[in-house]
C-alpha positions in Angstrom: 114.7 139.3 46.1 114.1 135.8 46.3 111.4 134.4 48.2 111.7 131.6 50.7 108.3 129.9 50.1 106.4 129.7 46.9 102.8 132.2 46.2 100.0 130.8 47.6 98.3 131.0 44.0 100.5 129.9 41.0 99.3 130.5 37.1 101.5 128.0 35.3 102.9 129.5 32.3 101.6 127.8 28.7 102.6 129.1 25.1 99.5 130.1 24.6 99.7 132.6 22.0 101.7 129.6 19.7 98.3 127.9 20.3 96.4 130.5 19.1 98.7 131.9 15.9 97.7 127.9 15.0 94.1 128.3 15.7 93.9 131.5 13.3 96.0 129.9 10.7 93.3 127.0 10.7 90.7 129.5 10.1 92.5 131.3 7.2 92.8 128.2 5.6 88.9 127.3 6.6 87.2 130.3 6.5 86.5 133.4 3.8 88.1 136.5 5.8 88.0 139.7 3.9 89.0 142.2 6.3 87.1 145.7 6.5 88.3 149.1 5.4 90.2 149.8 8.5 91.8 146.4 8.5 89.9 144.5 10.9 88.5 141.1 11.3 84.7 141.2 11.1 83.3 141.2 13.9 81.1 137.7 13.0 84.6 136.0 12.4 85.7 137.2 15.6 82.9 136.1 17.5 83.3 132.8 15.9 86.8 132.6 16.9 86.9 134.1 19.9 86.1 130.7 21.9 88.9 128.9 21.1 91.5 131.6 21.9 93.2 131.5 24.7 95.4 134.4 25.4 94.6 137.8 27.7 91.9 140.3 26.2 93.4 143.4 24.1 90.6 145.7 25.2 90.3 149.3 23.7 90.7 152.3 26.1 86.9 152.8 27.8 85.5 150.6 25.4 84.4 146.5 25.7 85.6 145.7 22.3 88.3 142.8 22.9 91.2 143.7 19.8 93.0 140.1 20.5 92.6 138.6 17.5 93.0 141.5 15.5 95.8 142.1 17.4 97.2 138.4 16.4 96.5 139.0 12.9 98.6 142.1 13.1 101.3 140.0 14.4 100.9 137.6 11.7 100.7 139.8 8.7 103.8 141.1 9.9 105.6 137.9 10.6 104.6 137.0 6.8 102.6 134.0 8.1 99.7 135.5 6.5 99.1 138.5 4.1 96.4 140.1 2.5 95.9 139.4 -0.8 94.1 141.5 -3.2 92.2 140.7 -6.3 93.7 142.1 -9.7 89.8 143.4 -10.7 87.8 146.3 -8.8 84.5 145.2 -6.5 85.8 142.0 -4.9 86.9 142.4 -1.6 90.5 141.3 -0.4 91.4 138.1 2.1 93.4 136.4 4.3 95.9 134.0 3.0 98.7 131.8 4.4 102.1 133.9 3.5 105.5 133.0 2.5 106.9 132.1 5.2 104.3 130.2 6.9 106.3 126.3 5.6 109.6 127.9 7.5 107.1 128.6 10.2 105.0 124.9 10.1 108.8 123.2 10.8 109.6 124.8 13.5 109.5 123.5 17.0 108.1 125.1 20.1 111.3 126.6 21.3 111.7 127.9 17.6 108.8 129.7 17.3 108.6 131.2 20.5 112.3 132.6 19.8 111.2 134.4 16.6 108.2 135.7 18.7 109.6 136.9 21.4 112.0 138.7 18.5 109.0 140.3 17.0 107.4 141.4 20.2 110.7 144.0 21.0 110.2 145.2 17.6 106.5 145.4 17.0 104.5 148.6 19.2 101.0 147.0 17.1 101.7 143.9 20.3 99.8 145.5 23.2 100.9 144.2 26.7 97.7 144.8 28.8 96.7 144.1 32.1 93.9 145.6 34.0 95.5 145.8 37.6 95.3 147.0 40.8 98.8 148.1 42.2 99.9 150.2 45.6 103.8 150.9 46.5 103.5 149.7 49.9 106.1 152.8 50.8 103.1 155.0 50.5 101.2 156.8 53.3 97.6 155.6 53.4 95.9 153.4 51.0 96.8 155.1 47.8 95.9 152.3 45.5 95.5 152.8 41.5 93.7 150.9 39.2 95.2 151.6 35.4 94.3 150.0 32.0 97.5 149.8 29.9 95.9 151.6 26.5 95.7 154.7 29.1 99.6 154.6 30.2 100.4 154.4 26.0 99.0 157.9 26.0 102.9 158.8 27.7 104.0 160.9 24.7 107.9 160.6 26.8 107.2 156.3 27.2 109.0 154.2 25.0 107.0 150.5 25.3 110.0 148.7 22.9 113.0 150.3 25.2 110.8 149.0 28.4 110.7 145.7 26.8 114.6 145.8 26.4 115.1 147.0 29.6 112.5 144.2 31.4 114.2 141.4 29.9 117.8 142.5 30.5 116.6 142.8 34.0 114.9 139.4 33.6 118.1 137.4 32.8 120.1 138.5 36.3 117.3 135.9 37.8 117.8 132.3 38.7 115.4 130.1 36.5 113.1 128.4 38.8 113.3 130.6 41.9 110.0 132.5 42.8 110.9 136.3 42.6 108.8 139.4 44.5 107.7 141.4 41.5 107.9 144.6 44.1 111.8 144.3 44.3 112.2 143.5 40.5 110.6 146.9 40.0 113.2 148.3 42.8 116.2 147.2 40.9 114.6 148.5 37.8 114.5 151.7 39.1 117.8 151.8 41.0 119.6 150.5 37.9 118.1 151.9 34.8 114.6 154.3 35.9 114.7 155.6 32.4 114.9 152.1 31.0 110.6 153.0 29.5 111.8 156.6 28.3 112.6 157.9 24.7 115.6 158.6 23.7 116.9 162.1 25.0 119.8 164.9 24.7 123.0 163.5 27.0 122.1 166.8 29.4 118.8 165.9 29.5 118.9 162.2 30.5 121.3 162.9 33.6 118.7 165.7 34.8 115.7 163.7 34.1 117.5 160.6 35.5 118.6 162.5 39.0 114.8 163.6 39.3 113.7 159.7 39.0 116.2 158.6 41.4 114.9 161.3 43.7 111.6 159.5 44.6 110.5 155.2 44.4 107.1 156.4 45.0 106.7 158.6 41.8 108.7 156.5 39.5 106.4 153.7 40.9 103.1 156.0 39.5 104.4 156.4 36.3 106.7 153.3 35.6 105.9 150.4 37.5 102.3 149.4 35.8 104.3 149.3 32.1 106.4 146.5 33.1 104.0 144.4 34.8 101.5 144.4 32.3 104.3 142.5 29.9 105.0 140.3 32.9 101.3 139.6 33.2 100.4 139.1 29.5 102.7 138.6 26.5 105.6 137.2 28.2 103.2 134.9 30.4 101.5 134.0 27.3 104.3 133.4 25.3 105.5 130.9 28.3 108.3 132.6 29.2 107.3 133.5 33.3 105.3 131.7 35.7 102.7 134.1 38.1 102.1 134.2 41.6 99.3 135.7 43.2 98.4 136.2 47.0 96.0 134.1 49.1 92.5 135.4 49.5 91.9 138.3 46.9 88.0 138.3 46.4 86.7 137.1 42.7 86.2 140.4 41.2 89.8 142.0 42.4 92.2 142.7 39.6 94.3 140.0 38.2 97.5 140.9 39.5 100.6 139.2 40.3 103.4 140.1 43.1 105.2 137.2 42.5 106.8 136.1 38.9 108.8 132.7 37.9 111.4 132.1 34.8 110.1 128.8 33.3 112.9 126.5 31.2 111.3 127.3 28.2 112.1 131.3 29.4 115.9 130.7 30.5 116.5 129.2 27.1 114.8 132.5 25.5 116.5 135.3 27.7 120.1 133.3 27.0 119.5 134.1 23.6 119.8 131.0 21.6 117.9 130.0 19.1 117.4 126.0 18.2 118.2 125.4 14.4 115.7 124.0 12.4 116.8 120.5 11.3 114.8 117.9 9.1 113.3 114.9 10.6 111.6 112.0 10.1 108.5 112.4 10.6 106.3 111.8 13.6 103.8 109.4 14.8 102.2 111.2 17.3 98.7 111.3 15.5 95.5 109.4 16.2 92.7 109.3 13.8 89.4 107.8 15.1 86.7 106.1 13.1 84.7 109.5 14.1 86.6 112.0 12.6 88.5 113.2 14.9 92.1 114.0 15.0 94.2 114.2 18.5 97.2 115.0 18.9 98.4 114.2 22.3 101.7 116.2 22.3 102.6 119.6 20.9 103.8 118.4 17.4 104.0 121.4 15.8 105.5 120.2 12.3 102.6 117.1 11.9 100.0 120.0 13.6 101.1 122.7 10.4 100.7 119.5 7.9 96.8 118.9 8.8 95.5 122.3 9.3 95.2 123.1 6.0 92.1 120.3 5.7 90.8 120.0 9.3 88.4 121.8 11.3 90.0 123.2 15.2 88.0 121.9 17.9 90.8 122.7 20.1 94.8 123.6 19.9 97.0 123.1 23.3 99.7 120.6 24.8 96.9 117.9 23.4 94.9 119.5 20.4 91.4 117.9 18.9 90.6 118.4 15.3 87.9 117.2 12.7 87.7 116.2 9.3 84.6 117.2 8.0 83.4 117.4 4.1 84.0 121.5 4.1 87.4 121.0 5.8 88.5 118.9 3.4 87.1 121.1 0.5 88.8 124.0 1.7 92.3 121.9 1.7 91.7 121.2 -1.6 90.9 124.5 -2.5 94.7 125.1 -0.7 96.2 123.0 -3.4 96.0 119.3 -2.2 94.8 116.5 -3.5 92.8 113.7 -1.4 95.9 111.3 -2.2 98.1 113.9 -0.9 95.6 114.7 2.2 95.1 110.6 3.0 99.2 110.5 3.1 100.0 113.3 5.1 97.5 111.1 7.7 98.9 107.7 7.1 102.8 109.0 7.7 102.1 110.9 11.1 99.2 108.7 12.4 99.7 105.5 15.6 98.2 103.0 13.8 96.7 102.6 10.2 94.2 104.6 8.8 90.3 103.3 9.9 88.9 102.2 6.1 85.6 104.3 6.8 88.3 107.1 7.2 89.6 106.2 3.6 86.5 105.5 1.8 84.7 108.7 3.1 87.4 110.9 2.4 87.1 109.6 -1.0 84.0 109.9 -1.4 84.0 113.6 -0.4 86.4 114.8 -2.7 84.6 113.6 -5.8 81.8 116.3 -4.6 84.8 118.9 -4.8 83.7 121.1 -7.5 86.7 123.9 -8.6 86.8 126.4 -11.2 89.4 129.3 -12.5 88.2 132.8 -12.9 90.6 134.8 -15.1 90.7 138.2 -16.7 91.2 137.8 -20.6 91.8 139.9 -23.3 89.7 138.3 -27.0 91.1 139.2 -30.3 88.3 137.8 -33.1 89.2 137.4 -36.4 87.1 136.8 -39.6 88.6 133.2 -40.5 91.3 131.0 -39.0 94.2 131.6 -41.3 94.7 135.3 -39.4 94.0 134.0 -36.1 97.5 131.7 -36.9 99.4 134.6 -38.1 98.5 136.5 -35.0 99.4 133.5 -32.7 102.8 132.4 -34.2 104.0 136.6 -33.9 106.8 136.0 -31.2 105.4 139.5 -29.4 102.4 138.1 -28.5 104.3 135.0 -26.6 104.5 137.1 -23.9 100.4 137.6 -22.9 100.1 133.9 -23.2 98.5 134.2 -26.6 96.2 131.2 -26.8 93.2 130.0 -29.5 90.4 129.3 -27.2 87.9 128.3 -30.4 88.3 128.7 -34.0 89.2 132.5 -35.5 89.3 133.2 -31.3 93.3 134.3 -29.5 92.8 135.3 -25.2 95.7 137.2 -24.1 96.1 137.4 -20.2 93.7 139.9 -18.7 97.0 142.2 -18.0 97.8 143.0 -21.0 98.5 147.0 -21.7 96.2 147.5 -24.2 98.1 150.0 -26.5 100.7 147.7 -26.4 98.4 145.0 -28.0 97.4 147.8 -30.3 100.7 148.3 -31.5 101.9 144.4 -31.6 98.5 144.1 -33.8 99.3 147.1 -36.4 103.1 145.8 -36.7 102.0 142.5 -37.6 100.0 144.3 -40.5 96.5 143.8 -38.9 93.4 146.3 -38.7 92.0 146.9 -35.4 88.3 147.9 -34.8 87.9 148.0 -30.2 84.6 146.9 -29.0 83.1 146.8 -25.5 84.5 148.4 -22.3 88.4 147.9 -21.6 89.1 148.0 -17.9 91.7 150.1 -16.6 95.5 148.4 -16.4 96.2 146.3 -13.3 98.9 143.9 -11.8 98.8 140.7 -12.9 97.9 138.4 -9.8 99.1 134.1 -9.2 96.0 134.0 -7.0 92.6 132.4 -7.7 89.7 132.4 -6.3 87.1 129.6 -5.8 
């Protein structure tokens, strides 16, 4: 049902949760996150970031412990933005890195990356909608209103969240973009068409019985469907800038945030028709300002020219305009990522309004001769007792592949990988005697990371 005058309270939707996959990105890039044993963030890195996220609070069943950015990571890890990377030796923890697909990801544009989001979120039950709200069916007798917390209606053993999420957005795309809708009679239709649109999937006999007992009653499909679907309409598709809110006139501070009244933004209609923008390559953007302070703004989402100077920049803030900073240990950690300062200073001078400020330059310089870098690498030592063998050993073809190498005279490395008895056997082949010494560690996968 369309209404006739706009809500009296309207929450404007932004693509928040874009802003805030870019914030953590940032901090992957700037900060040392080794997850714990069960996966999480530690709870010190979470405070930290916790600030400059913007999106709705993930908050455990009867507990104050806010799962957001966790939550986000999850999302991430599973995107293949980020991933977990694991030393090839025992006793050092793993971390966050930036994944294979995060340079697709940097090039897309808004509408591009809120496509292959809004993919992921009716694939992915690890993306909690949540929504602390108070909802009545105004068809009730008496004041019979409920207060739920989503994490408790996942406890459904018969609910199906991704079939809901199906069934929401089909419903979603018989709407007008831009017309304010009454979320009460979007829940009606949902029940008159589809009121097992939130259920598993069920014997033919069964479905037609359970689906004559839903039609039977609003009021008890309303108890047990109703707070599922607008708990997406209040967080993830609200944060992902798909639906505007609306909200009555006078609730009191501490009521529950609750809409009655929902919106479908441009950005939305273009997601619910289905299409998604292909990524073309363009020149790139001036939309970049660097100030002789440091500071970085950005006064449009720029997404592309945003991915290119998060590797060395510090997050101040990350919205329709976004602040950044270069500081020393920003730029450190970029280099750390792979870049030089040459690199770094040219990524600025082709996306920046004017040129460069020269204190800009110079101190940039100047901080990347303190950048101090190093290689840790597991090796495997053959000694011998004079040079002549350490040549033999060296120009054997089977040792090419362990990278055989003479690190000092009558001294071969082999890569730290290296199966042992096979070494063993390479060595007795080419006709030399073998005595072991010191403690070999047990066989692992050879790793392309490194650590700093």
């Amino acid at each position: 049902m369309q209404l006739e005058t706009a809500p009296a309270v309207i929450e404007q939707a932004e693509t928040t949760m874009i802003y805030d996959i870019a914030t953590l990105v940032n901090a992957v890039y700037q900060l040392a996150i080794e997850p714990t044993k069960d996966g999480r963030v530690p709870k010190r890195i979470t405070k930290k970031l916790y600030p400059q996220m913007k999106g709705m609070e993930r908050t455990q069943y009867m507990g104050d412990n806010d799962m957001y950015v966790d939550m986000l990571f999850e999302i991430m890890i599973a995107m293949h933005l980020i991933t977990v990377v694991k030393p090839p030796v025992d006793n050092i923890k793993a971390r966050l890195q930036v994944g294979g697909k995060i340079a697709a990801w940097a090039e897309c544009d808004v509408a591009t990356q809120t496509y292959l989001l809004l993919d992921h979120w009716q694939k992915d039950l690890h993306w909690d909608d949540v929504g602390e709200l108070s909802m009545s069916n105004d068809e009730w007798d008496g004041d019979m209103s409920s207060r739920y917390e989503f994490e408790s209606w996942n406890w459904g053993f018969s609910i199906d969240n991704l079939a809901a999420r199906t069934t929401l957005l089909t419903h979603l795309r018989e709407h007008v973009p831009g017309q304010w809708y009454s979320i009460d009679a979007l829940l009606h239709d949902i029940w008159q068409a589809n009121p097992l649109g939130s259920r598993r999937p069920m014997s033919a006999q069964a479905r037609k019985s359970e689906e004559k007992k839903a039609r039977e009653s609003y009021k008890k499909w309303y108890n047990y469907n109703a707070i599922n679907y607008v708990c997406m309409l209040n967080s993830s598709l609200h944060e992902l800038g798909i639906v505007d809110l609306g909200f009555q006139k006078g609730t009191e501070e501490d009521d529950l945030h609750t809409p009655s009244a929902f919106r479908i933004t441009p950005l939305g209609a273009q997601m619910l028709e289905g299409k998604r923008v292909p990524v073309t390559e363009t020149t790139p953007t001036r939309s970049l300002i660097v100030q002789p302070s440091f500071e970085l703004l950005l006064l449009q989402l720029d997404l592309p020219t945003l991915y290119k100077i998060l590797p060395f920049t510090q997050v101040k803030q990350i919205s329709v305009a976004s602040q950044l900073m270069l500081t020393q240990a920003a730029l450190h950690r970029g280099m750390a990522s792979g870049k030089t300062v040459d690199q770094i200073i040219q990524i600025l001078e082709e996306h920046t309004q004017k040129a460069l400020p020269q204190n800009v330059v110079y101190t940039l310089q100047d901080w990347s001769k303190l950048y101090k870098e190093t290689r840790l690498s597991m090796i495997m030592l053959i000694e011998t007792p004079n040079e002549s063998i350490a040549k033999h050993i060296a120009t054997q073809e089977r040792f090419q592949r362990w990278n055989v190498r003479e690190i000092a005279p009558c001294i071969l490395a082999l890569d730290g990988d290296a199966n042992l008895q096979e070494v063993r056997n390479a060595l007795e082949k080419a006709g030399v005697t073998i005595h072991l010494t010191g403690n070999f560690p047990k066989a692992s996968r050879s790793s392309s990371e490194h650590y700093y």
